[in-house]
C-alpha positions in Angstrom: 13.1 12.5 10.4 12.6 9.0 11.4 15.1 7.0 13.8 16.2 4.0 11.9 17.0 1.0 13.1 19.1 -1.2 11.6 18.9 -4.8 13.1 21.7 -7.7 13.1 20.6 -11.1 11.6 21.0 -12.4 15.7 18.5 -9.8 16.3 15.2 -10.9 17.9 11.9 -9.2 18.8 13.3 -8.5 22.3 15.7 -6.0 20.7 13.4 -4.8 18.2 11.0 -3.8 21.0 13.8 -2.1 23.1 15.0 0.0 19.6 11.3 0.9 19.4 10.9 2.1 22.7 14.0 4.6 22.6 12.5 6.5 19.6 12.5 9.9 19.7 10.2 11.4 17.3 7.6 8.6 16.9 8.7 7.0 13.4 10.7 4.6 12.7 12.6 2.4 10.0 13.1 -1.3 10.5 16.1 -2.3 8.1 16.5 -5.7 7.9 19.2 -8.1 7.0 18.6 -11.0 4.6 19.5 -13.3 7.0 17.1 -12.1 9.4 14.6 -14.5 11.4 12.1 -12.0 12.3 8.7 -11.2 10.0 9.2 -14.9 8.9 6.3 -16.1 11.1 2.5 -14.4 11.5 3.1 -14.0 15.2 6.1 -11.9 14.7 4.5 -9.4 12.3 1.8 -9.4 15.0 4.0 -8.4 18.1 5.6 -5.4 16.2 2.5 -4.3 15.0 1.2 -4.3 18.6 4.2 -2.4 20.2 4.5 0.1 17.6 0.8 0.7 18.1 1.2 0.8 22.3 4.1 2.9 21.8 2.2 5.0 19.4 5.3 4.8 17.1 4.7 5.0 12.8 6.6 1.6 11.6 8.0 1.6 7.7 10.6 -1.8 6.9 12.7 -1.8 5.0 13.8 -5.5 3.2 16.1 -6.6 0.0 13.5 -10.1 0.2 10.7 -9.7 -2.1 8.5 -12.3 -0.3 9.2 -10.5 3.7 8.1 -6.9 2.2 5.0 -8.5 0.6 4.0 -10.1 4.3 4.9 -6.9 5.9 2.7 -5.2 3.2 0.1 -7.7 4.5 0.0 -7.8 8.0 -0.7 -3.9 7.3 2.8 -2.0 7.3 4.9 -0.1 4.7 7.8 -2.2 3.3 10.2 -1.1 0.7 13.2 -2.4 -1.1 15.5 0.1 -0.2 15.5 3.3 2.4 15.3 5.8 -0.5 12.3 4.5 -1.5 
């Protein structure tokens, strides 16, 4: 089962990257807040993307904004509307 992470709207990468690195079983589940800053710019995408892939961690988000999930979608990672999905 994935760890899941679910991240404040204050959060920023430096926090996502420590969450990531204290995974146990190598997946996790971004959840993100509305209000969120992070995956609104390319270079943030990029960054997680890198550290999941140095940390050899599986990365799935999860994000109520239609437009965030289809960036995440494009910078290569699964993005859904809701954790059941």
């Amino acid at each position: 089962m994935p760890d899941i992470i679910h991240l404040q709207p204050d959060d920023d990468l430096a926090v996502l990257r420590h969450r990531m690195r204290k995974t146990r079983d190598g997946q996790v589940v971004i959840v993100l807040p509305w209000e969120t800053r992070l995956f609104s710019r390319p270079l943030d995408g990029k960054l997680v993307l890198r550290e999941a892939e140095r940390l050899g961690v599986e990365v799935a988000v999860v994000s109520e904004d239609p437009d965030r999930r289809a960036y995440i979608r494009w910078i290569g990672l699964p993005a859904f509307a809701s954790a059941e999905e």
